[in-house]
N, C-alpha and C positions, 0 to 999 in steps of 0.2 A: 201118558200122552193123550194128545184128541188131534180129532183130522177138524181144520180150518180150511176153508173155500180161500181158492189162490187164483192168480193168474199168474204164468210163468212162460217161458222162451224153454222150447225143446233143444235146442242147438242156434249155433252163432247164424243172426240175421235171420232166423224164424218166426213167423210173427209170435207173440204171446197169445195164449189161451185159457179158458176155464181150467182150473186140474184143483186137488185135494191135496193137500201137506199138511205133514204133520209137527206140531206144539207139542212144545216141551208143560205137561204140569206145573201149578204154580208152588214153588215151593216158598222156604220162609224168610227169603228174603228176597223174592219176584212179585214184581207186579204186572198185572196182564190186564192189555187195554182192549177194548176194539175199535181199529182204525176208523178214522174218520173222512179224513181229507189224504192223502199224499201226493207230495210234489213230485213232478219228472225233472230230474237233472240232466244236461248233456252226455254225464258222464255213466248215466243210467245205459245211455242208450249206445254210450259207447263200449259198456260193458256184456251189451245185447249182441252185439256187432261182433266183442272181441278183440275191439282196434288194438287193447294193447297184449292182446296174448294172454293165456293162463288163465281165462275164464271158464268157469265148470256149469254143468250142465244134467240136467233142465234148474235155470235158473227163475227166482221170482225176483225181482228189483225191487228199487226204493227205498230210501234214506230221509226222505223229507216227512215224516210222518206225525200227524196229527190226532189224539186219540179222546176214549172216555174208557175213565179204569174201572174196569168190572170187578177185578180181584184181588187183593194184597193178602203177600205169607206174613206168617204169625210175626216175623221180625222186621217187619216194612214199620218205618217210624217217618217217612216224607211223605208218603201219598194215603189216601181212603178212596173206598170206592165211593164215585160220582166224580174225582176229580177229572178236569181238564190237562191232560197231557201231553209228554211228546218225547219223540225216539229222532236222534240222529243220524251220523254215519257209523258212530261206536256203539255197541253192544259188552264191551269188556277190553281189558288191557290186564295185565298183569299183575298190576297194582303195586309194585317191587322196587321196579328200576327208577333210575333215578330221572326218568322223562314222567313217568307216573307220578311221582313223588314231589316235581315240579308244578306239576299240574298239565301236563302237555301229553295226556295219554295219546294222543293224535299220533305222535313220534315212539309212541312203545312198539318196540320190536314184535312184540308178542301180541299187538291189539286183536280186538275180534270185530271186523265191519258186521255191520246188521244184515249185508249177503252178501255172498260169497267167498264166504273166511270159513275155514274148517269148525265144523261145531262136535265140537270135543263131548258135548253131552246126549245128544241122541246123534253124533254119526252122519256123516257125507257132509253139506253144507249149510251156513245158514241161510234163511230166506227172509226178503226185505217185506215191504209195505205195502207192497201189490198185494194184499189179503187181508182177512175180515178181523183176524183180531195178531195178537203176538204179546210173547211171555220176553222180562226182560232184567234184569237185577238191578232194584231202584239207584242205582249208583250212577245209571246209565240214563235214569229217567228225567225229564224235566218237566220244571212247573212252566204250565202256559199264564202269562198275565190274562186276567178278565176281560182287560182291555182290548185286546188284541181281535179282531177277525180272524175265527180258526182258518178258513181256506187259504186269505192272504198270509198267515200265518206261517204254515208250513216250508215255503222255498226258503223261510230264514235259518230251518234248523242244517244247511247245508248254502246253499249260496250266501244267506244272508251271514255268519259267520266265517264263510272263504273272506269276505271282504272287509267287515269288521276288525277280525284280528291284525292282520295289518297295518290298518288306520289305526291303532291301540299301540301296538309293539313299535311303531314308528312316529308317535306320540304326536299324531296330526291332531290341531288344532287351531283356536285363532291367529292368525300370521302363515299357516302357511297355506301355499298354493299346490294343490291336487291337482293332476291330470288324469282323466277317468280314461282307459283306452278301450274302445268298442258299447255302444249305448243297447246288454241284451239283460239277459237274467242275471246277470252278476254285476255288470256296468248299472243298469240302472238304480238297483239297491245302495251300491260305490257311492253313487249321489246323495242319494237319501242319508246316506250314513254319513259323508263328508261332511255334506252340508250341517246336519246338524251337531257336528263336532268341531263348529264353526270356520271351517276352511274355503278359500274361495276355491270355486270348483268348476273346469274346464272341464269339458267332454269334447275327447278325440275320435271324429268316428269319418270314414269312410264316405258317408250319404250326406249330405245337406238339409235335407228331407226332417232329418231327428231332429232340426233345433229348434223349435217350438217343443218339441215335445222332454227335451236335454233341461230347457229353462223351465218348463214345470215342474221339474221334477228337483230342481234343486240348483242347479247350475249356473254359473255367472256367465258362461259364453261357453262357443262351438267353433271347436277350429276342425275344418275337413283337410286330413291329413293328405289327401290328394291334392290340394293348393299349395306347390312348391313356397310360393313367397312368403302366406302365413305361417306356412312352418319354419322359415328363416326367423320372422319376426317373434317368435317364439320359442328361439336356441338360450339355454341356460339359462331360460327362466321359471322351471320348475323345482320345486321342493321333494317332492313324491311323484311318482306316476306309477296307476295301476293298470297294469295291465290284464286285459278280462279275456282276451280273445283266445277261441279255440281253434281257429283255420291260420293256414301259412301269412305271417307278414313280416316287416322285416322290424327287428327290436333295436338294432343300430340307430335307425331314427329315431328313433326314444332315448336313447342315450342323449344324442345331440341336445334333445329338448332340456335335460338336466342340470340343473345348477350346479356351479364347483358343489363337491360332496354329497349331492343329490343321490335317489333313488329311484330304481326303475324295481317293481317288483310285480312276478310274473304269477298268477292264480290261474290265468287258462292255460288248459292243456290240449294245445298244440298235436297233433298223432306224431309229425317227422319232426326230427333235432333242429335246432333253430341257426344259423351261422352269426357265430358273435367276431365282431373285430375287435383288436385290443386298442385301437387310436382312438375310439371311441369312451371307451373306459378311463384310458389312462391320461387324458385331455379333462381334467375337473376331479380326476380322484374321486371316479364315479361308484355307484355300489349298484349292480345288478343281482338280484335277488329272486328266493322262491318263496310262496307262503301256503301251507296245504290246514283248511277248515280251523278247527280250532277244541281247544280241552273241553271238558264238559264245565267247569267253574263259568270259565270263560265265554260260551255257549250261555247260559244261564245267564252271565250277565248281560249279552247282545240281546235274549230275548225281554228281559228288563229295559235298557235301555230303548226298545223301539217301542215297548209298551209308553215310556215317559216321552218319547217324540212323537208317538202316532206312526211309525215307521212298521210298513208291511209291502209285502211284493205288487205288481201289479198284475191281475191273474186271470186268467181263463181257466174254467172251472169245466170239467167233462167226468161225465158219471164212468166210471172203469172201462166198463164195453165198448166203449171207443179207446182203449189205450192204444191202438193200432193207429189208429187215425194220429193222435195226435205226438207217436213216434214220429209217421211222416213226418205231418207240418213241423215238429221241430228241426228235421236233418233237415228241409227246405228254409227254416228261418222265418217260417211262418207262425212265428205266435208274439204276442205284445203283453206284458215280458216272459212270464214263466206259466205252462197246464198248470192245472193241480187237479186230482181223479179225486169226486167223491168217490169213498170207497163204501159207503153206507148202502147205494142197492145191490152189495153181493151177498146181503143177508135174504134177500129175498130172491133171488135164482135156487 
């Protein structure tokens, strides 16, 4: 084992801190990077928070992680050191069941998030990306394209895959029509990604304000779902509709917007249960749906593919020591689109 420079949350809604934790040695089929960039997810901070219960403690966050591999075991045959890498939400699965064996370790019973999953090898829990280096078993590891902006990089190995997979499993492309609902860290990538998997692409958002910035980014038009009338002239004529948002609103009217046999498919998460009606549904033989991140194949390929579109986040970069700050301004909705923490000056505190 070695002690690595962390920052970590002592207890729910505590700010995070300087602290020490400990890494697992690299054994011979680990590779161990030092982080570079990591992204903040909403769901980082909702884990900070605790919203959904069951959170342990002192935790260090982060999943979106960006790296440079210092060291590979005698049995590592994907990476060398000096590569350019990257760490997910998964750190391991089981590798057995037949969600593994699928390719969809995301759904193995047994997975191991990269924090806050029991860590069966050194004991109490795992810790994320908020720290200077991390040991990981190249199975779990990804190649970052060349091409790619490491900082814009990172929010894809977690939002950028929430959104991807979906658009993939529901084989959107040219012909069909996308509705992007809510324009933030997940919405706006939605874009990015639709668009270049040639769909026209609609952004639903709340503000008026976004549509200059909904059409750069990819989008063919802006309906504000606050204008009763637009939303009428927009009943049953979507193919897809993603839904990005994580505060209360109502998915009913998303249904309406649906085409006979259409989908509504939900990637934010919401903190309270959502009220579904069934006249909604059952008017078009509609399909109301979940989709949570995506396997590591599949992962792998999202990050290929945005390498061949030019496809990365749009980011605000803050060196770690403000990770407080930019907790804030995210529960405020104050960032355009997603932080990402260099995490490269914790080598030097």
């Amino acid at each position: 084992m070695y002690d690595a420079k962390a920052y970590s949350a002592s207890a729910a809604k505590a700010p995070l801190a300087p602290t020490t934790i400990q890494r697992r040695d690299v054994g011979e089929r680990d590779v161990r990077l030092d982080v570079l960039y990591c992204g903040i997810c909403h769901s980082d901070l909702h884990q900070v928070k605790d919203d959904f219960g069951g959170a342990g403690f002192p935790m260090v966050p982060g999943h979106e992680i960006v790296g440079k591999v210092t060291r590979v075991g005698a049995k590592v045959t994907k990476f060398k050191e000096g590569d350019i890498a990257a760490v997910g939400c998964l750190v391991d699965s089981d590798r057995t069941c037949s969600e593994c064996k699928s390719g969809f370790e995301q759904f193995c019973a047994n997975r191991v998030l990269v924090f806050n999953s029991p860590d069966e090898l050194l004991g109490g829990q795992t810790y994320g990306g908020f720290s200077e280096s991390m040991v990981v078993d190249e199975d779990f590891v990804l190649r970052v394209p060349s091409k790619l902006d490491l900082a814009a990089a990172a929010p894809l190995l977690c939002a950028g895959v929430t959104v991807y997979s979906p658009l993939r499993y529901w084989k959107i492309g040219k012909g069909s029509k996308v509705g992007v609902v809510g324009l933030g860290g997940l919405g706006h990538l939605a874009v990015k990604f639709a668009h270049a998997l040639g769909a026209h692409v609609a952004v639903l958002t709340t503000s008026a304000r976004k549509k200059d910035d909904a059409l750069r980014l990819g989008a063919e038009e802006v309906i504000v779902s606050t204008d009763t009338e637009a939303m009428k002239k927009q009943a049953g004529s979507f193919d897809f509709i993603l839904d990005t948002v994580s505060g209360e609103h109502d998915v009913n009217a998303l249904l309406q917007l649906a085409r006979r046999d259409g989908s509504v498919v939900v990637v934010g998460l919401p903190p309270k249960p959502m009220p579904i009606g069934a006249f909604p549904l059952v008017a078009g033989r509609k399909h109301l749906s979940g989709s949570n991140i995506g396997g590591i194949a599949e992962t792998q390929e999202m990050l290929d593919f945005a390498a061949e579109h030019g496809i990365t986040a749009d980011v605000e970069v803050l060196p770690i020591q403000k990770v407080n700050e930019a907790f804030d301004r995210l529960e405020r909705g104050d960032v355009k689109y997603r932080f990402v923490l260099d995490m490269r000056p914790l080598k030097s505190t």
